[in-house]
C-alpha positions, 0 to 999 in steps of 0.5 A, a space after each residue: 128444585 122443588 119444580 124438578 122434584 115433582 116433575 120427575 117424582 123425587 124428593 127435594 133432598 135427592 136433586 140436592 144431592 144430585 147438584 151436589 154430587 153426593 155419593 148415594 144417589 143411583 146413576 139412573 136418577 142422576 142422569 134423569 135430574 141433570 137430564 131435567 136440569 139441562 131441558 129447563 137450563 136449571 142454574 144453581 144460586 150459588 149465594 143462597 147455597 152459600 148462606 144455607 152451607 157456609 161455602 162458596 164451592 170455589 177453591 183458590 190457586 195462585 201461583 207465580 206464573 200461568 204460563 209456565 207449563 208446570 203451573 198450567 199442569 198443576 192447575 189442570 190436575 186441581 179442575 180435573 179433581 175438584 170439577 167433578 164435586 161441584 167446585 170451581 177453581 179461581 185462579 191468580 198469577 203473582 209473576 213473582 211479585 210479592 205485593 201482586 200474591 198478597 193482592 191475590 191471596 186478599 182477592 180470593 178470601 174476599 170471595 170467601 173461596 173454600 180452601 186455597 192452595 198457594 205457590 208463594 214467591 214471598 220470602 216470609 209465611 205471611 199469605 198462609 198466615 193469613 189464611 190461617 187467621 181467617 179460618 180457610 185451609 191453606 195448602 202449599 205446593 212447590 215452595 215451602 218454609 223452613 220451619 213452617 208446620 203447614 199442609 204442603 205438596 211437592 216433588 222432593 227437590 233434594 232428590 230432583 237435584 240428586 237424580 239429574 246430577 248422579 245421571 250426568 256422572 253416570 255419562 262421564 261427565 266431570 265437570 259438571 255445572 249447575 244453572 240454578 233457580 232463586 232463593 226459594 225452598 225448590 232451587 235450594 233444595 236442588 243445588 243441595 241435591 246438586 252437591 250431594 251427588 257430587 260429594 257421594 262420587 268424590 268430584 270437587 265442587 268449584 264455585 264458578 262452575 255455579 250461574 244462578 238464574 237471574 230472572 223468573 219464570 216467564 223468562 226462565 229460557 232467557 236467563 238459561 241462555 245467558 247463565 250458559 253463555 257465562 259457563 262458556 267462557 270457562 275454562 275448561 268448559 263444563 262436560 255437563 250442565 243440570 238446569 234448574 227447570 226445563 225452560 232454563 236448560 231449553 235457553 242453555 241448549 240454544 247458547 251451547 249450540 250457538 257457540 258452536 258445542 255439540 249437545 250430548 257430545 261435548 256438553 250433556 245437559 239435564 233440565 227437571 220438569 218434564 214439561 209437554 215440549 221437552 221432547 220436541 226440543 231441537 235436541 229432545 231434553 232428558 229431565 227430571 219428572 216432578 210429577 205436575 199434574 199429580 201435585 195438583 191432584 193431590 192439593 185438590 184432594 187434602 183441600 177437599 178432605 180439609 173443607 170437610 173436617 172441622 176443628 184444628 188438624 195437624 198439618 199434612 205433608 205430601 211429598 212425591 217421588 221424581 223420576 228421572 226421563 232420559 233423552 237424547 240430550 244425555 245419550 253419549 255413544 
């Protein structure tokens, strides 16, 4: 650094700054200072940074599935934020398993990562408790606890839930089934948004007409297939199918052509994610828009704003609107 200083006649503090993307330097001697940077492939020491600051610049995520798309979304909004201000993201997958999250939770607050923002599959607070314990902001998304005063973003799955079924009523549909996902605040608050629809438009609720998805994430198309297999066999059959997510109403789609139903025609379906090939579906998909990539974008900023605050906050609560994204699978002539 001081190399770089007097190499283009600026103080030590000003290429600090540079590195770490302070807001008062001019785009002219920034460019010039990387520029430098770059000609002497200038590295940072991140461990003497971190003893003279107190932080890693590196923020954790771990979420229950990498491949799933919303995940892959959240995590693209997070880097596309953070990125830009010096910060790396180290990411951790649980696939659903409880022990493997707290493995990963215990794995990056070992590497005494800045803030984490966690997606939990554990039935119990004890991964954001931990968090709290050791002093580094925990920030939620997708899947919250009842009760839990803690910093939190996600869609407003009742209204996921709400959306998706009022939009299948609005097609004529009667009978309308629901595929929902586990026992967690998402697939709860969307089977609840599920009801109210149906109560709000005077249609009987019928228990059977209710499949819960049996398997996680990764293998949510395969547990969508066979949840709709079993509505199939009712009788009479569904008119209409609202899916916990996308990948579960992309393994209906596949049952209900299988078995010979015509998709809008006989059977309308609604997933919820909007995931980057719904459109590209045999049959492109109408689904509910959780905003992915903004939820990661918005968990970056508060872990931001709460890495620079110092002494307790009141927990912050983000809650974003979903949008309803209508496809060929609900258009009926």
């Amino acid at each position: 650094m001081k190399d770089i200083a007097k190499d283009l006649s600026v103080s030590v503090v000003t290429v600090s700054k540079v590195l770490r993307n302070h807001g008062d330097i001019s785009q002219e001697t920034r460019e010039r200072v990387l520029k430098r940077m770059k000609e002497l492939n200038y590295q940072p020491n991140i461990a003497a940074r971190t003893l003279v600051t107190g932080r890693t610049y590196s923020i954790g995520l771990v979420v229950p599935d990498l491949v799933h798309p919303f995940f892959a979304e959240v995590a693209k909004g997070i880097a596309h934020h953070v990125r830009p201000k010096g910060y790396g993201l180290m990411i951790s997958s649980s696939e659903e398993d409880p022990e493997l999250e707290s493995q990963g939770v215990e794995f990056l607050l070992a590497r005494q990562v800045d803030a984490l923002i966690l997606a939990s599959v554990r039935p119990a607070p004890d991964s954001f408790e931990r968090c709290e314990h050791r002093k580094v902001p925990c920030i939620l998304i997708d899947r919250r606890f009842a009760d839990l005063k803690a910093n939190y973003v996600g869609v407003d799955d009742r209204e996921v839930g709400h959306l998706a079924t009022a939009h299948l009523i609005s097609c004529g549909c009667r009978r309308i089934a629901h595929i929902r996902g586990g026992d967690l605040s998402p697939g709860n608050a969307r089977f609840e948004g599920y009801l109210g629809a149906l109560r709000q438009a005077g249609l009987e609720f019928a228990s059977e007409y209710v499949a819960a998805a049996r398997s996680s994430d990764d293998s949510a198309d395969i547990s969508g297939y066979d949840a709709m297999r079993k509505l199939l066999r009712l009788t009479p059959q569904p008119d209409g199918v609202f899916c916990f997510n996308d990948p579960t109403a992309g393994g209906a789609m596949k049952a209900i052509l299988e078995a010979g139903r015509r998709v809008p025609d006989d059977i309308a379906l609604v997933g919820a994610g909007n995931v980057t090939y719904a459109e590209l579906l045999r049959i492109p998909l109408t689904t509910v828009d959780q905003n992915s990539a903004s939820i990661g974008d918005r968990a970056a900023r508060l872990a931001m704003k709460l890495i620079g605050e110092k002494g307790p906050q009141r927990p912050r609560s983000i809650i974003l609107p979903p949008r309803l994204i209508v496809r060929e699978s609900t258009r009926r002539d």
